[in-house]
C-alpha positions in Angstrom: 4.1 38.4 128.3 2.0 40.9 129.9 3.6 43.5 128.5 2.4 41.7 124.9 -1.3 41.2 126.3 -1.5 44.7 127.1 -0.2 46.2 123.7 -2.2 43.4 121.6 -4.8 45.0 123.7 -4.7 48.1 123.2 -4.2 48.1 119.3 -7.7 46.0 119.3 -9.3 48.9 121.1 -7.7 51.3 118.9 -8.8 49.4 116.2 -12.7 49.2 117.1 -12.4 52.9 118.4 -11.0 54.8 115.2 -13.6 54.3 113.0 -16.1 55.7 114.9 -13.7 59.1 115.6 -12.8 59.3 112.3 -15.5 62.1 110.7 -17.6 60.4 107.9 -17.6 62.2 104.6 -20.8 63.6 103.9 -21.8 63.9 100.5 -22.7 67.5 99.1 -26.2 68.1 98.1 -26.6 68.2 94.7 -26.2 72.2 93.7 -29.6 74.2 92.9 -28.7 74.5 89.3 -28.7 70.7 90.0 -32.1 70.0 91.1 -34.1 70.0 87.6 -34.6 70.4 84.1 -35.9 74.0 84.0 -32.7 75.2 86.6 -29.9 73.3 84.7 -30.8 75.1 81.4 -31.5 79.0 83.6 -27.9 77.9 84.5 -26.3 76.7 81.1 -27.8 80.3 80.3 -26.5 82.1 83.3 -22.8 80.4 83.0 -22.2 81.9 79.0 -23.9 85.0 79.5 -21.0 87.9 80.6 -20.5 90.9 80.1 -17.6 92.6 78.1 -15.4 93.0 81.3 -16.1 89.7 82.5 -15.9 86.1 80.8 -18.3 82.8 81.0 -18.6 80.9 84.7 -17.0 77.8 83.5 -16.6 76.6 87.1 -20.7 76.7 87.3 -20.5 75.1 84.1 -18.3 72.2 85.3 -21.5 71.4 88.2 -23.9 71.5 85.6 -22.0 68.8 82.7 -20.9 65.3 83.3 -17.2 65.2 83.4 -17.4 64.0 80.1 -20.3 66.0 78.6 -19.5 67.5 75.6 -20.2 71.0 73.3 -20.4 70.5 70.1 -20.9 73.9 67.6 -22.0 74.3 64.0 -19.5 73.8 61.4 -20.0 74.9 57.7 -20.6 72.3 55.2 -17.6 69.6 55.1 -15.5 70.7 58.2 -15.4 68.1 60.8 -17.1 68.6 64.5 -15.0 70.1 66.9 -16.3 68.6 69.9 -15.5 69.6 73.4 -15.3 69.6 77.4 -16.1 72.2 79.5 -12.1 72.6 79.5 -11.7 72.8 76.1 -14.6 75.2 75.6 -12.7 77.6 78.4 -9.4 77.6 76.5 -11.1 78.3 73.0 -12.6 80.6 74.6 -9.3 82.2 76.0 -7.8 82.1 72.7 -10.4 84.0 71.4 -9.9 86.9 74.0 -6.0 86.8 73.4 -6.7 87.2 69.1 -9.3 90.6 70.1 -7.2 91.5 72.3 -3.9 91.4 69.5 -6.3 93.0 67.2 -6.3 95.2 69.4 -10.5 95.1 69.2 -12.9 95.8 72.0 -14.3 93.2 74.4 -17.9 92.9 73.7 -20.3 91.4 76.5 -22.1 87.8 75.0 -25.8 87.5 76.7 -27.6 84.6 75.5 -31.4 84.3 76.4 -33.9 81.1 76.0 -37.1 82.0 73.9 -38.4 79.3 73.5 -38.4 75.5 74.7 -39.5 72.2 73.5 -38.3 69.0 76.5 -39.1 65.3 75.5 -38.0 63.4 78.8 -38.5 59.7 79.6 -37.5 58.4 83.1 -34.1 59.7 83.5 -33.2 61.2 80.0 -34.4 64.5 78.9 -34.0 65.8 75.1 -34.5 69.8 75.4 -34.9 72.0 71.9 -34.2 75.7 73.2 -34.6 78.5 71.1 -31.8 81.7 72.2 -31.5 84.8 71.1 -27.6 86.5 72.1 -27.3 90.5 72.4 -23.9 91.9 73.1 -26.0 93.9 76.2 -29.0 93.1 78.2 -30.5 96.6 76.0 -29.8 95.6 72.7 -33.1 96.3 70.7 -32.1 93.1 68.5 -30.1 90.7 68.8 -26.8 89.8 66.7 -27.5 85.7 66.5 -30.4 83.4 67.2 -30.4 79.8 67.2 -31.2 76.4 68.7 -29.9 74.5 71.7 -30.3 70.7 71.5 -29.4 69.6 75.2 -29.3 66.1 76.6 -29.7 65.7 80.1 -29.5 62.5 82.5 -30.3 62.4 86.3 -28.4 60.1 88.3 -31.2 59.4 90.6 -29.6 62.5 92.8 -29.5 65.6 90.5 -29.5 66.3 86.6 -26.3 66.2 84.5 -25.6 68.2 80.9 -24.4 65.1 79.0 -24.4 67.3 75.7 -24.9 70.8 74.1 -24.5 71.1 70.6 -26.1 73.6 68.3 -26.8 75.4 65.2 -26.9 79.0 64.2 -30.4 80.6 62.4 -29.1 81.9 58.7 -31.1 82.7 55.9 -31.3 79.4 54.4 -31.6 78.2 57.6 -34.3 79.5 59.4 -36.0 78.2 63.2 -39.0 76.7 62.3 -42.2 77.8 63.2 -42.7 75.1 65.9 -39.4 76.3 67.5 -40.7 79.7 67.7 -41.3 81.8 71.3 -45.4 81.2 70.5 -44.4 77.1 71.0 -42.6 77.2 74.7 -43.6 73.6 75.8 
């Protein structure tokens, strides 16, 4: 019986004591890229832009999109959306490298810069129109494709999420209008 009253006690000790050795789990601060509108699309930027030795930062990109945010890029006229993960986007990517590569073509570096930006936000969603510009090199006089960006962002109270990118590519018939223009960064 003792023997019973001293184990019974000492498991009810252990059991008040243990939670309070056991380390809580702090939560991470939300990244920098994290923090607002203006550093989650530097970053979207920063993550695609590589040069010809080196390949996207899809890990940074992964911080910076819900786990279910999605690309979405141009089609032509009557092919259906292809629309993506951060995952996805990685592998097309890969398979793109693997068919230069059989080609036996050169790498060629991708550097895609914001010109110009218009942001509608209210309370926790953001609608961003950004302008880009890509040059194969940061010295490229001109660059081989513009186009427009149309990100949606949400903040969870915390930090700001990349719920979508999808976009379209400037072509003769379709040219960035003038409102979209560097002159009209809002």
């Amino acid at each position: 019986m003792p023997r019973t009253r001293i184990l019974t006690t000492a498991l009810l000790l252990l059991a008040a004591v243990a939670p309070a050795q056991v380390t809580r789990r702090r939560e991470a601060p939300p990244p920098a890229d994290a923090a607002s509108v203006e550093s989650v699309v530097a970053a979207l930027y920063a993550s695609v832009s590589h040069a010809p030795d080196a390949s996207p930062d899809f890990d940074r990109m992964r911080g910076i999109f819900l786990y279910v945010g999605m690309l979405v890029p141009p089609v032509k006229p009557g092919e259906e959306f292809k629309v993506m993960d951060v995952d996805q986007f990685s592998d097309r990517y890969q398979k793109g490298i693997a068919a230069r590569k059989e080609k036996a073509e050169a790498a060629t570096g991708f550097f895609e810069h914001e010109t110009a930006r218009r942001t509608d936000c209210f309370g926790n969603v953001c609608q961003v129109f950004s302008t880009y510009e890509v040059r194969h090199t940061l010295s490229d006089a001109a660059p081989f494709q513009r186009g427009i960006n149309s990100i949606q962002l949400v903040r969870d109270g915390k930090r700001w999420w990349i719920a979508s990118v999808a976009w379209d590519v400037e072509k003769p018939e379709n040219a960035i209008p003038a409102q979209y223009q560097p002159a009209a960064k809002q």
